[in-house]
SEKOL-70514 format. One record per residue (C-alpha): residue number from 1; residue in three letters; x, y, z. Coordinates in Angstrom, 3 decimals, decimal comma. Layout:
# residues N
(NUM; "ALA"; (X; Y; Z))
...
This chain:
# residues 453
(1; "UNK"; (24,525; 10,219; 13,012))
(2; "UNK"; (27,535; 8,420; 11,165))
(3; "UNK"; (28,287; 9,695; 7,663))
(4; "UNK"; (28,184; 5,332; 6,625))
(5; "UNK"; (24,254; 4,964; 8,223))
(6; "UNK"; (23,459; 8,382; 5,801))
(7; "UNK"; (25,140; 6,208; 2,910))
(8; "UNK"; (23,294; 3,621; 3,541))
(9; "UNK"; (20,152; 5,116; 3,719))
(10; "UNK"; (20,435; 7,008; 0,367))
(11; "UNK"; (21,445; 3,545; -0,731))
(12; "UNK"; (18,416; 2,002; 0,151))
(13; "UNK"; (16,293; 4,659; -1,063))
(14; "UNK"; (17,445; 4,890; -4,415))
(15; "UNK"; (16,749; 1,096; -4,927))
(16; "UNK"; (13,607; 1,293; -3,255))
(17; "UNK"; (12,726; 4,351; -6,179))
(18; "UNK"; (14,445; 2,194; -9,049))
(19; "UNK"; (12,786; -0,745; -8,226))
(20; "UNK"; (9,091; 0,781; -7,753))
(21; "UNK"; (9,065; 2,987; -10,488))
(22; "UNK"; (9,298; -0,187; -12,630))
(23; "UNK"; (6,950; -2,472; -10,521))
(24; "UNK"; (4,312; 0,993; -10,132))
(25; "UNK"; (4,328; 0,893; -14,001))
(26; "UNK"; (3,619; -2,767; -14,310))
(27; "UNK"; (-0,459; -3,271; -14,303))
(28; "UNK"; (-2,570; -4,177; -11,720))
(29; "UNK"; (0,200; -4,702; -8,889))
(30; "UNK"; (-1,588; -4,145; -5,425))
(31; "UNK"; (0,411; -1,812; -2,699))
(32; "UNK"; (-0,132; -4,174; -0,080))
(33; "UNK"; (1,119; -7,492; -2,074))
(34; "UNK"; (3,872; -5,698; -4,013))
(35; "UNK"; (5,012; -3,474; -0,527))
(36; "UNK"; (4,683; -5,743; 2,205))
(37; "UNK"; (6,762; -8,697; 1,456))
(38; "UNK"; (10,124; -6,839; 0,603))
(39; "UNK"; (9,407; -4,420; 3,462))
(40; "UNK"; (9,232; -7,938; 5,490))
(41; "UNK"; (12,204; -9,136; 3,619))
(42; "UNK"; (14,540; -6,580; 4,577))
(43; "UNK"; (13,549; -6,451; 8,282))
(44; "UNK"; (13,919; -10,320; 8,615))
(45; "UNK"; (17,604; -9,706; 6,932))
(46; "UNK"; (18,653; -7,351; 9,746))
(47; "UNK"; (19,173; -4,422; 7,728))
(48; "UNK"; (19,323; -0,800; 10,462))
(49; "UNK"; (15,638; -0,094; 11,789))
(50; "UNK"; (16,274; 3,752; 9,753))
(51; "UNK"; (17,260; 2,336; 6,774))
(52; "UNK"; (13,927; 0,452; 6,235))
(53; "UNK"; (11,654; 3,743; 6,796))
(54; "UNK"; (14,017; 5,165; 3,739))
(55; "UNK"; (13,901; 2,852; 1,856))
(56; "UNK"; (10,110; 2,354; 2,585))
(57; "UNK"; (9,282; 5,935; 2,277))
(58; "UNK"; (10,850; 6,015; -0,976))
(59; "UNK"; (9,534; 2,771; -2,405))
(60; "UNK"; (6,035; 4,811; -1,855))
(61; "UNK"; (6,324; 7,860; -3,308))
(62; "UNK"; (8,062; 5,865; -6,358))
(63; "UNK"; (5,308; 3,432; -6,377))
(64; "UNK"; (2,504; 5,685; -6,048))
(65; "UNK"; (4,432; 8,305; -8,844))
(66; "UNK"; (5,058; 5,772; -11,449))
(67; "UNK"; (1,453; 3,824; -11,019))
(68; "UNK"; (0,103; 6,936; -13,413))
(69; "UNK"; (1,647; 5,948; -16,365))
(70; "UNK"; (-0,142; 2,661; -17,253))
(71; "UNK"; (-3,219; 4,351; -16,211))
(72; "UNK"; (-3,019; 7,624; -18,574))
(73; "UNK"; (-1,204; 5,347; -21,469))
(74; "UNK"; (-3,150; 2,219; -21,531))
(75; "UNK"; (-6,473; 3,257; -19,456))
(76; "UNK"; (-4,927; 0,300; -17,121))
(77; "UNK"; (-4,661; 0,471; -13,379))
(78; "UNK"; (-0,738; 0,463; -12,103))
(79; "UNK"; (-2,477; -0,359; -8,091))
(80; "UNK"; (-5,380; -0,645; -6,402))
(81; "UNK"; (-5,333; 3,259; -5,393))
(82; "UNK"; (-5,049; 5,026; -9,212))
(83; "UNK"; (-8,240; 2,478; -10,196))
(84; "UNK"; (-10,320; 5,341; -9,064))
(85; "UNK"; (-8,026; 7,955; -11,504))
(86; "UNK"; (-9,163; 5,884; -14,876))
(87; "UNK"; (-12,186; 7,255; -15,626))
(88; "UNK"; (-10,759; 10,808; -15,692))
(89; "UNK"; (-7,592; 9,619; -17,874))
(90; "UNK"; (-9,545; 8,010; -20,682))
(91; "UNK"; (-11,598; 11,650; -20,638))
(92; "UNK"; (-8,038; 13,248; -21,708))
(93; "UNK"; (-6,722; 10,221; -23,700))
(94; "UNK"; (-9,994; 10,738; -25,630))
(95; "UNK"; (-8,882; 14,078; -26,136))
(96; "UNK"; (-5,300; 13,137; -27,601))
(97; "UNK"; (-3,851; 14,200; -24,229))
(98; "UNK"; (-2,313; 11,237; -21,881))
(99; "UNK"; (1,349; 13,421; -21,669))
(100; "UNK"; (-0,843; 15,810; -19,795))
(101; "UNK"; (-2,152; 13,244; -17,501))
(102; "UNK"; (0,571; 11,712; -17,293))
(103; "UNK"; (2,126; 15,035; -15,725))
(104; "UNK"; (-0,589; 16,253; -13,525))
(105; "UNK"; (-0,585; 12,904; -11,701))
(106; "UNK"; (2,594; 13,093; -11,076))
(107; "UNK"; (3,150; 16,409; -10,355))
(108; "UNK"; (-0,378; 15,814; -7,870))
(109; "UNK"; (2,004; 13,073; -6,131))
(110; "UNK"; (4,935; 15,481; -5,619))
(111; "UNK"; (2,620; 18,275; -3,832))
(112; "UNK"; (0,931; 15,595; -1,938))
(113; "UNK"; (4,163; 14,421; -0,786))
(114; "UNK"; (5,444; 17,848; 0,132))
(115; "UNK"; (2,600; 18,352; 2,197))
(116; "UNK"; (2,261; 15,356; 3,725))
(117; "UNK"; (6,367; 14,863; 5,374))
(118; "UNK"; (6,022; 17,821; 7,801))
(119; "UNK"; (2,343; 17,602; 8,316))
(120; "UNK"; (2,351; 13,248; 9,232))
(121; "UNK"; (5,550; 14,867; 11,762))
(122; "UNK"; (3,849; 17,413; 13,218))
(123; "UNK"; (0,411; 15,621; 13,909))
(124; "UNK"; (2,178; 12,738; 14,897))
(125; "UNK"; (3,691; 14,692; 17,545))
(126; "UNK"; (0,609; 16,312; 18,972))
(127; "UNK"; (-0,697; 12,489; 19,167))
(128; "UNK"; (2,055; 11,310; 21,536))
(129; "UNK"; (0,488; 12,682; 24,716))
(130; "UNK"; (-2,227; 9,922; 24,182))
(131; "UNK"; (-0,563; 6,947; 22,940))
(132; "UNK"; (-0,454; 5,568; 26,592))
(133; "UNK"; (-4,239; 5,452; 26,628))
(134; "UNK"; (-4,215; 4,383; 22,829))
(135; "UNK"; (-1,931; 1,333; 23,662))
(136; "UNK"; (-4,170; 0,611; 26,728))
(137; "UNK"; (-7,121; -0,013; 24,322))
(138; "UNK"; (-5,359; -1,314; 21,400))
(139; "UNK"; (-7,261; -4,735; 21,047))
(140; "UNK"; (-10,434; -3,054; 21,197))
(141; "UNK"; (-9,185; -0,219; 18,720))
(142; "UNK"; (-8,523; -2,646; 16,727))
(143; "UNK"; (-11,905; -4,419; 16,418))
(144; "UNK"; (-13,544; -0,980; 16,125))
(145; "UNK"; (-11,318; -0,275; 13,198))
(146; "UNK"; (-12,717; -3,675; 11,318))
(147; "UNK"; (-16,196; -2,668; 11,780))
(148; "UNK"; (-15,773; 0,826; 10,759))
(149; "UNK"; (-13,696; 0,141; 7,988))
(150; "UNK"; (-16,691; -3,094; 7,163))
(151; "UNK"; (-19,371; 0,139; 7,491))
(152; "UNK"; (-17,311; 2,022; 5,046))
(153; "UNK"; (-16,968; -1,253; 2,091))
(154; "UNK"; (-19,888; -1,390; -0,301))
(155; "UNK"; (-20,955; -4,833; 1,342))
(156; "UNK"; (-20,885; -3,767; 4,962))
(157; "UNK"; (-22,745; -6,849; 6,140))
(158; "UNK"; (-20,646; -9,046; 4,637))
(159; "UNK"; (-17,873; -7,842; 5,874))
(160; "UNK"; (-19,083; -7,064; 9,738))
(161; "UNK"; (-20,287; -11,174; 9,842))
(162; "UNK"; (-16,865; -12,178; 8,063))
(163; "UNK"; (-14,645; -10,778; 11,431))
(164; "UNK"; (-15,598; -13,341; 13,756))
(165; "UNK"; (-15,151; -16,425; 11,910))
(166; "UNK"; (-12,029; -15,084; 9,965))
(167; "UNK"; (-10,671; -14,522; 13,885))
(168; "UNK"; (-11,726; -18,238; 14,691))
(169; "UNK"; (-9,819; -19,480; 11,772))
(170; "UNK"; (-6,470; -17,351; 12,261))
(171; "UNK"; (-6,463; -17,932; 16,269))
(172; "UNK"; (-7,523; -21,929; 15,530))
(173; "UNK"; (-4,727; -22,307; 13,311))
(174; "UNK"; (-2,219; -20,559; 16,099))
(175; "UNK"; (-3,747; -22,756; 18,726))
(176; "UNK"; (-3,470; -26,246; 16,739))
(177; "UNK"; (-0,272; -25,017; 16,144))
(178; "UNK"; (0,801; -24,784; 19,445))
(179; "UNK"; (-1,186; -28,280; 20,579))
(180; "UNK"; (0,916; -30,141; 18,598))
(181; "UNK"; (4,566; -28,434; 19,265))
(182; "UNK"; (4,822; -26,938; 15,822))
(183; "UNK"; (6,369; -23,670; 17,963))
(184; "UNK"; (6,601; -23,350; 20,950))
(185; "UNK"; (3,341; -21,455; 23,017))
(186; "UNK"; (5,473; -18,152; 23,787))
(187; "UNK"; (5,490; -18,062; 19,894))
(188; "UNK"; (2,611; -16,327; 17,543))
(189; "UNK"; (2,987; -16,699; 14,461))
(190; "UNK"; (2,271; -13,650; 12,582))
(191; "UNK"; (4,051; -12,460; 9,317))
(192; "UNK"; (3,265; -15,524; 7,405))
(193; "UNK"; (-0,590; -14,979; 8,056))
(194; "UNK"; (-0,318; -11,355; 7,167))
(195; "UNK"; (1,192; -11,920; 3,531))
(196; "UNK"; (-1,112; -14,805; 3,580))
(197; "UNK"; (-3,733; -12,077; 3,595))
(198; "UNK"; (-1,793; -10,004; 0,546))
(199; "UNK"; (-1,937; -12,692; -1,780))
(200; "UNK"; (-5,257; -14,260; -1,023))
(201; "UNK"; (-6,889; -13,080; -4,330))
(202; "UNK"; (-4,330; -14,509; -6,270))
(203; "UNK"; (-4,407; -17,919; -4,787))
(204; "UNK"; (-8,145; -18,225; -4,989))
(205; "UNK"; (-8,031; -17,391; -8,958))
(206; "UNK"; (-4,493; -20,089; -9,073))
(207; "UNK"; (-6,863; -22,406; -6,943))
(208; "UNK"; (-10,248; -21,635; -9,750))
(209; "UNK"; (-7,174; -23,271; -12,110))
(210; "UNK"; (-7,179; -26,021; -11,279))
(211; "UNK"; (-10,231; -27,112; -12,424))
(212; "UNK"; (-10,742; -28,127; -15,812))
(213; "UNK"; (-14,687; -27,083; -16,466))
(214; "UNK"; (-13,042; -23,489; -14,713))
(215; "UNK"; (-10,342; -22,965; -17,475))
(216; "UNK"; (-12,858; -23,982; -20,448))
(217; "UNK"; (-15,417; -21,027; -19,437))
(218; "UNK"; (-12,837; -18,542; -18,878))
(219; "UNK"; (-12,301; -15,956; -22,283))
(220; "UNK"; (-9,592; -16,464; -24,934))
(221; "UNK"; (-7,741; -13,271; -25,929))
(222; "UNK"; (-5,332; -12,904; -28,622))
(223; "UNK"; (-2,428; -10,450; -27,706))
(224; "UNK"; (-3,201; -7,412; -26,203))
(225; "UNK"; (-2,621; -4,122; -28,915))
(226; "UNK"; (-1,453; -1,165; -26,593))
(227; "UNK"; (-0,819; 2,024; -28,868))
(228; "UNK"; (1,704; 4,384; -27,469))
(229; "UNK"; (2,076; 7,737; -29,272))
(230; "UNK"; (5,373; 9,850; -29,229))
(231; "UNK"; (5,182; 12,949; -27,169))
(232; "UNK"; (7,864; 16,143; -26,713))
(233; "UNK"; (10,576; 15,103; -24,434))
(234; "UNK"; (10,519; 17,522; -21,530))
(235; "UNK"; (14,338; 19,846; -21,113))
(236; "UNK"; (15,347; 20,161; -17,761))
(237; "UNK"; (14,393; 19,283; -14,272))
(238; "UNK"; (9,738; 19,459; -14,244))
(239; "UNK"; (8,587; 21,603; -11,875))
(240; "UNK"; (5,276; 20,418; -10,547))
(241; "UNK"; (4,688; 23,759; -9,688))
(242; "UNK"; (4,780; 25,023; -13,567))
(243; "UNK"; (2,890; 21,903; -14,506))
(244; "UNK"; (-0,016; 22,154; -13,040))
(245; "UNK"; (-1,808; 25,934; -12,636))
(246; "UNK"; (-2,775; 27,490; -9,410))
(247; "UNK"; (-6,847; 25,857; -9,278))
(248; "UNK"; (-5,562; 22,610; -9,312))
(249; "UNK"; (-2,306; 23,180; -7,024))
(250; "UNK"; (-5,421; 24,822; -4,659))
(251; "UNK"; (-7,612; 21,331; -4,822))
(252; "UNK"; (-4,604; 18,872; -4,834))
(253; "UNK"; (-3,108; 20,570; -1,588))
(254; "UNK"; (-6,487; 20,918; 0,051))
(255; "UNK"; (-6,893; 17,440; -1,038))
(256; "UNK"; (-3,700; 16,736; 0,291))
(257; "UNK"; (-4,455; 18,415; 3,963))
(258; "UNK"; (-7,405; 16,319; 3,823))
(259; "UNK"; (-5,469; 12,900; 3,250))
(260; "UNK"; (-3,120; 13,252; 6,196))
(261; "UNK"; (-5,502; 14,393; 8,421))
(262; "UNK"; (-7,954; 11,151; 7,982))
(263; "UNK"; (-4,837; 9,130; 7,746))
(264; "UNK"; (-7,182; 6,546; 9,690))
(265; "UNK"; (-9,678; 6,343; 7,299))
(266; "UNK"; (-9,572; 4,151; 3,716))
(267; "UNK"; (-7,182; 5,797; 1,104))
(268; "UNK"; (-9,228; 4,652; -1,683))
(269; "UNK"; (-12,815; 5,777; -0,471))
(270; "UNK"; (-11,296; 9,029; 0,758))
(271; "UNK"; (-9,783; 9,186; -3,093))
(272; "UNK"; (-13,029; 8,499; -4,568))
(273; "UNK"; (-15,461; 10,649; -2,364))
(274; "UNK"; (-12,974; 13,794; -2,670))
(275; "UNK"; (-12,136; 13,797; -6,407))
(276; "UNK"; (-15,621; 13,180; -6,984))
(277; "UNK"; (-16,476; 16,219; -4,552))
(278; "UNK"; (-13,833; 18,510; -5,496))
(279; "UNK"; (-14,742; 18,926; -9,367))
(280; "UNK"; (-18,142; 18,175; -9,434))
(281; "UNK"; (-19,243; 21,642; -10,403))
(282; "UNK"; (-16,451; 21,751; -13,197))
(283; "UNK"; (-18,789; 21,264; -16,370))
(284; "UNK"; (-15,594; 21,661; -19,259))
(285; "UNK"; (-14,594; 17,546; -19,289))
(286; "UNK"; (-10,635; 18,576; -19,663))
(287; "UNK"; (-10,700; 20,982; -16,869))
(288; "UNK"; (-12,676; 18,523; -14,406))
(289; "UNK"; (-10,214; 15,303; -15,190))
(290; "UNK"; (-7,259; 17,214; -14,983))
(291; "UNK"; (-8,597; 18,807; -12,065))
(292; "UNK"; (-9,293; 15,157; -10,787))
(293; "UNK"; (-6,561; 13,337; -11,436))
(294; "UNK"; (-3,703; 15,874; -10,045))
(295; "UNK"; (-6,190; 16,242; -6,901))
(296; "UNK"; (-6,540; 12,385; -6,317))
(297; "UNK"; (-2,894; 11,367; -6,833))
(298; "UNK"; (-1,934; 14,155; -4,379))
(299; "UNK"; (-4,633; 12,599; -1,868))
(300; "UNK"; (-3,169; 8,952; -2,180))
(301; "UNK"; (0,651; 9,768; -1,845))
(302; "UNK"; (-0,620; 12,108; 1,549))
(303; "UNK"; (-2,784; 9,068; 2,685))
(304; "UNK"; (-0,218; 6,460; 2,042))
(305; "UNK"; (2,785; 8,290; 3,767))
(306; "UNK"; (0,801; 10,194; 6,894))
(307; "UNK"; (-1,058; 6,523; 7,069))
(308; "UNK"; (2,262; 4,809; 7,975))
(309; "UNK"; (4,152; 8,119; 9,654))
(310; "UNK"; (1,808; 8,816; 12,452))
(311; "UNK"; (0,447; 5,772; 14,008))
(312; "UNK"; (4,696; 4,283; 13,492))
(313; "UNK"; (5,683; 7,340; 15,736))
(314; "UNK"; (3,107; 8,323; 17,506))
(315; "UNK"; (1,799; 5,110; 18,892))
(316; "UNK"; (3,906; 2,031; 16,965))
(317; "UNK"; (0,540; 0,289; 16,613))
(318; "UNK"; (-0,691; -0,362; 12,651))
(319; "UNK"; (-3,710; 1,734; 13,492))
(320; "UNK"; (-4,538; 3,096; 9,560))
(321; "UNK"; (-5,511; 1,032; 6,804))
(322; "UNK"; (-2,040; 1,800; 5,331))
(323; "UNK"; (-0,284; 0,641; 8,357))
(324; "UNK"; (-1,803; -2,099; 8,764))
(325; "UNK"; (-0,808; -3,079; 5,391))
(326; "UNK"; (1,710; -1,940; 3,082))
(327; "UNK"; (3,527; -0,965; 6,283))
(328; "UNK"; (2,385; -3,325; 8,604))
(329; "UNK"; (6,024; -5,190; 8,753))
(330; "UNK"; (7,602; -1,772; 10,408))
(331; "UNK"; (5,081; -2,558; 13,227))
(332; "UNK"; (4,894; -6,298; 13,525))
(333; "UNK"; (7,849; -8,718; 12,429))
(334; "UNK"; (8,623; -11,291; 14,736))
(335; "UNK"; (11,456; -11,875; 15,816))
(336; "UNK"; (12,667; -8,399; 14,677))
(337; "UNK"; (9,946; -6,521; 15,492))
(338; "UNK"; (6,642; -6,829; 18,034))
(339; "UNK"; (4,321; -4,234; 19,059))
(340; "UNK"; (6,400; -3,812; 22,127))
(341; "UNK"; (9,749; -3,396; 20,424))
(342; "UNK"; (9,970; -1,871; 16,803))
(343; "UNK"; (10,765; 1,099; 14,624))
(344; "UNK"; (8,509; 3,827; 16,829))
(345; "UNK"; (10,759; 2,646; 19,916))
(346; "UNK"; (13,944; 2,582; 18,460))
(347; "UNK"; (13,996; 5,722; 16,308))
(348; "UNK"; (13,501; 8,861; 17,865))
(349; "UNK"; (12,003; 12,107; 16,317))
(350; "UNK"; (15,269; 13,484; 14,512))
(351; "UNK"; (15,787; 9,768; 13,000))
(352; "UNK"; (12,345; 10,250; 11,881))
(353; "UNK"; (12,500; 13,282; 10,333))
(354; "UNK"; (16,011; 12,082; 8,657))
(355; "UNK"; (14,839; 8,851; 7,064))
(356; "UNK"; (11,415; 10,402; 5,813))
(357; "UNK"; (13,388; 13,269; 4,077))
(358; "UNK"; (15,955; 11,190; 2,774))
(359; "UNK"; (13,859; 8,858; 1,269))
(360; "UNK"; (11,046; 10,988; -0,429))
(361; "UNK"; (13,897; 13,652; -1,495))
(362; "UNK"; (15,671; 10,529; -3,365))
(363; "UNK"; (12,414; 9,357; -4,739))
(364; "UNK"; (11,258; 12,433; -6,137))
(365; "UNK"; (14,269; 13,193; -7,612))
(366; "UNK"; (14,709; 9,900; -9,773))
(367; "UNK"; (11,111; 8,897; -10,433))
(368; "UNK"; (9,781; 12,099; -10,857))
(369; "UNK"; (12,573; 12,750; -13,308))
(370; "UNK"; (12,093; 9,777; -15,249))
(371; "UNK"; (8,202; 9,801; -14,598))
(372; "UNK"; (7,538; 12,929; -16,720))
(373; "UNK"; (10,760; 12,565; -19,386))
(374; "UNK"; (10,653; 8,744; -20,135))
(375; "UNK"; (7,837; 7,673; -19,255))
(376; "UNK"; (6,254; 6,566; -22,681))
(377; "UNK"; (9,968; 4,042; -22,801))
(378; "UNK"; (9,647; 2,731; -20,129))
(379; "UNK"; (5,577; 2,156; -19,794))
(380; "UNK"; (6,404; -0,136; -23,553))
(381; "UNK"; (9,413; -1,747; -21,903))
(382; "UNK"; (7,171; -2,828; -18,944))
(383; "UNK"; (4,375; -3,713; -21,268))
(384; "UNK"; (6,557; -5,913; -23,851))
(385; "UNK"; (8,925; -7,586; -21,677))
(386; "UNK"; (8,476; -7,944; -17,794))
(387; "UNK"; (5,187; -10,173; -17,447))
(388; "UNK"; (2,401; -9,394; -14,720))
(389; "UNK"; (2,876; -13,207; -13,971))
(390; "UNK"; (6,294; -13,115; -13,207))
(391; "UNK"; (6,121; -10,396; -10,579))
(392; "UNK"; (3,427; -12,177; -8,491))
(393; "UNK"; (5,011; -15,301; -8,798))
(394; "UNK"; (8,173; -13,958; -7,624))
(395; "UNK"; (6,186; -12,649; -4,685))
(396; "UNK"; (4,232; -15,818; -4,361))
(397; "UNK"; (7,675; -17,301; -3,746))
(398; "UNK"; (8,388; -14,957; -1,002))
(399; "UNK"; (5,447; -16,104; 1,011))
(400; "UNK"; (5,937; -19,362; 0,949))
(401; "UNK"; (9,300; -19,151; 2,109))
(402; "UNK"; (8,492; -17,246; 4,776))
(403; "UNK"; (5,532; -19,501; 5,830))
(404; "UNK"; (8,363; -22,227; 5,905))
(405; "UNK"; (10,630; -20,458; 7,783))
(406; "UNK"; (7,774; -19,303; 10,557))
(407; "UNK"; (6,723; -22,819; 11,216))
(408; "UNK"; (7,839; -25,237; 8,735))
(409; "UNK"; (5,880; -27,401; 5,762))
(410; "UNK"; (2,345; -27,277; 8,145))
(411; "UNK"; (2,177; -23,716; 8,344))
(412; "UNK"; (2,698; -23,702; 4,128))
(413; "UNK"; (-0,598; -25,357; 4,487))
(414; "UNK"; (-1,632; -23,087; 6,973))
(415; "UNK"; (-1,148; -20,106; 5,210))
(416; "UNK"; (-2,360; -21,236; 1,677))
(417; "UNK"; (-5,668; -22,372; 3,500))
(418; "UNK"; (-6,031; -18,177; 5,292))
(419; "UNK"; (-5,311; -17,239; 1,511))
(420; "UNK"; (-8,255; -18,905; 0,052))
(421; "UNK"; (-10,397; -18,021; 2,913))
(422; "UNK"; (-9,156; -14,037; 2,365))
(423; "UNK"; (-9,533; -14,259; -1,270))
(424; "UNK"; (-12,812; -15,717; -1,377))
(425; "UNK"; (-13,751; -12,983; 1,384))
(426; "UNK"; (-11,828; -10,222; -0,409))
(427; "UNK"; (-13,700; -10,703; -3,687))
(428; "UNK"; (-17,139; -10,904; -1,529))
(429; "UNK"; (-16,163; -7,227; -0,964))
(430; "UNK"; (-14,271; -7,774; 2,623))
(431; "UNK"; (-11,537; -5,257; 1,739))
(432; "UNK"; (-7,691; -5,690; 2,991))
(433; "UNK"; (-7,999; -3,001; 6,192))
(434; "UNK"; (-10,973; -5,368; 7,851))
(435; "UNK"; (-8,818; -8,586; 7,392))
(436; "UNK"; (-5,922; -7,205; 8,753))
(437; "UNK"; (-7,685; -5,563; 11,222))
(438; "UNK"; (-9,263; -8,790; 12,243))
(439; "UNK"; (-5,486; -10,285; 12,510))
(440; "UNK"; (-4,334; -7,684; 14,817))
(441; "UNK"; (-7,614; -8,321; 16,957))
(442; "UNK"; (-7,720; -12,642; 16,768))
(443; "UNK"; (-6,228; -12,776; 20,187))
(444; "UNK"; (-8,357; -10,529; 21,999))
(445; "UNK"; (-11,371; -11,109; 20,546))
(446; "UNK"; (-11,614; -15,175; 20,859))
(447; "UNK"; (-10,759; -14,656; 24,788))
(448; "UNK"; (-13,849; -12,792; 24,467))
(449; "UNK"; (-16,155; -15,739; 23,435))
(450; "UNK"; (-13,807; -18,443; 25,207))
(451; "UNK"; (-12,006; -16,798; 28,576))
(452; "UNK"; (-8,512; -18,763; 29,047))
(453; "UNK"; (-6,996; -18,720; 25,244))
């Protein structure tokens, strides 16, 4: 491997860190809509295959590191994955102690990291023997991972009778598309659909805007008062190790094992059921949430990383909830990538290994860093001067460039019309991982109810 590509790759993962430990501090930015569009981004701009999984690997552990802070400070979700972690912050914030949460969740998300690299390698590995038959079955896998993941949401009906018609709409769309020469029929268009799908929520509530009698019943705040209270500054390099003590290293790597090894399975009900599981005999409420929150933050980081590690080598199909979204541009990116020709077919095990390494070493060494010594600064720099609107307009941009650039000003149209329908079915409880299930399986499953499309 060239000395430049190892440059670049340490390149690319320190940005990716820099730039998520800021956006992982910001409230209430999802994984999936923050994640997949840059991810998409840099593929499309024909950066090196092995610099992407750095920089992506690092843009996780940074992201899921830094999402903490708002959470312990403000009692304010940083993602959809530390929402589960706020009850058991506002326990120790009660008690005058958000530094310490602050520090076990991150120090949770180091272990779970270190476990996870060289476990997500080593399973993936054993799973290579069967990716043959995997592949084979894909479509099908596919629709079995929508209704198990539809079984798993609190409204499981809702979401098992929302798969069909959402595949109607996505495969109509493709097919009017190619009726009327918008591309050409040996083109699917893909990407702009997915991030369609990341940002439906958003464009539903821009949509609810719109509409005067809307606007006139919605609250009226004042500014928001956010108290931040000086804590020590922490000397030298933290040592997770130091940080947290040996029962809830012992839960947060068993947690940890746990994550990577239902990589297939929904990070945030895996988060829930566990943390829930692993302290509920702890009666002292400081012991329980620290317990908690170190355990659950190690769970996520192993979830998120073996999530998109294993299915990208073992099979190169999106076959985890994580894969399918936060990483699902690795997998499927026309023209760059297709499920026949992307990162698990042109990396092999040693760039693997070398990327993943290089990108969570990188990560952990800046965020983790800046995590537990400045974390207070930066949380009221985030708060004060970079807007939640700004960010998801700036990534509201992104799709809607990328919608033009798939199939021009119809497909804007296109894609703002999936949004609505996804946001409307994503705040009826249909959760990301059926949607995007439901994407991968359009194809197959309207041949099924009409043979020749």
């Amino acid at each position: 491997m060239e000395l430049t590509l190892i440059l670049e790759m340490i390149t690319a993962s320190v940005i990716g860190a820099v730039l998520y430990t800021i956006i992982g501090i910001a409230p209430g930015t999802d994984e999936t809509a923050v994640l997949a569009p840059v991810t998409l981004v840099l593929v499309l701009s024909g950066f090196e295959p092995i610099v992407i999984l750095a920089f992506f690997i690092s843009a996780i552990v940074a992201k899921k590191l830094t999402d903490s802070i708002p959470v312990a400070i403000a009692g304010i979700p940083g993602g959809v994955m530390s929402a589960p972690m706020v009850e058991h912050a506002m326990v120790l914030k009660k008690h005058g102690m958000p530094e310490v949460s602050i520090r076990k969740m991150a120090s949770g998300s180091v272990i779970g990291t270190f476990i996870a690299v060289p476990m997500s390698l080593l399973l993936a590995n054993l799973i290579i023997p069967l990716a043959d038959v995997i592949t084979q079955y894909s479509n099908q896998i596919f629709l079995g991972g929508a209704i198990f993941l539809a079984l798993m949401s609190k409204n499981r009906w809702v979401s098992l009778l929302s798969i069909i018609p959402f595949a109607f709409l996505i495969q109509g769309l493709r097919i009017a598309y190619w009726e009327t020469g918008i591309v050409p029929e040996d083109v699917t268009v893909f990407t702009s659909f997915f991030l369609g799908i990341t940002i439906g929520p958003v464009i539903l509530k821009l949509a609810e805007l719109l509409s005067g009698k809307v606007r006139r019943q919605l609250p009226r705040y004042g500014l928001k008062e956010i108290v931040l209270k000086k804590t020590k500054t922490e000397k030298g390099f933290p040592n997770p190790f130091k940080i947290l003590d040996r029962k809830e290293i012992g839960t947060t790597s068993f947690s940890s094992i746990l994550g990577v090894l239902t990589f297939f399975m929904s990070p945030v009900g895996m988060t829930i059921f566990l943390g829930e599981t692993l302290t509920s005999r702890i009666k002292d409420p400081v012991k329980k949430a620290t317990r908690a929150i170190s355990s659950m933050d190690g769970l996520t980081n192993a979830a998120y990383i073996s999530g998109t590690l294993i299915p990208l080598i073992a099979i190169g199909l999106p076959l985890s909830p994580t894969a399918i979204g936060p990483g699902g541009a690795l997998f499927n990116a026309p023209p760059v990538f297709t499920p026949e020709n992307n990162i698990h077919h042109m990396l092999s095990t040693g760039d693997f290994i070398v990327a993943t390494v290089i990108g969570a070493f990188v990560a952990i060494t800046i965020t983790f860093y800046v995590t537990i010594k400045y974390a207070q600064q930066i949380c009221a720099f985030v708060f004060r001067y970079v807007p939640h609107e700004a960010m998801l307009g700036l990534f509201f941009g992104l799709v809607i460039m990328l919608a033009f650039m798939d199939a021009g000003i119809v497909n804007v149209a296109g894609v703002l019309v999936v949004a609505l329908v996804a946001g409307f079915l994503h705040r009826r409880g249909v959760n990301y991982g059926v949607q995007f299930m439901t994407l991968y399986a359009a194809p197959w499953l309207i041949s099924v109810f009409i043979p020749g499309l």
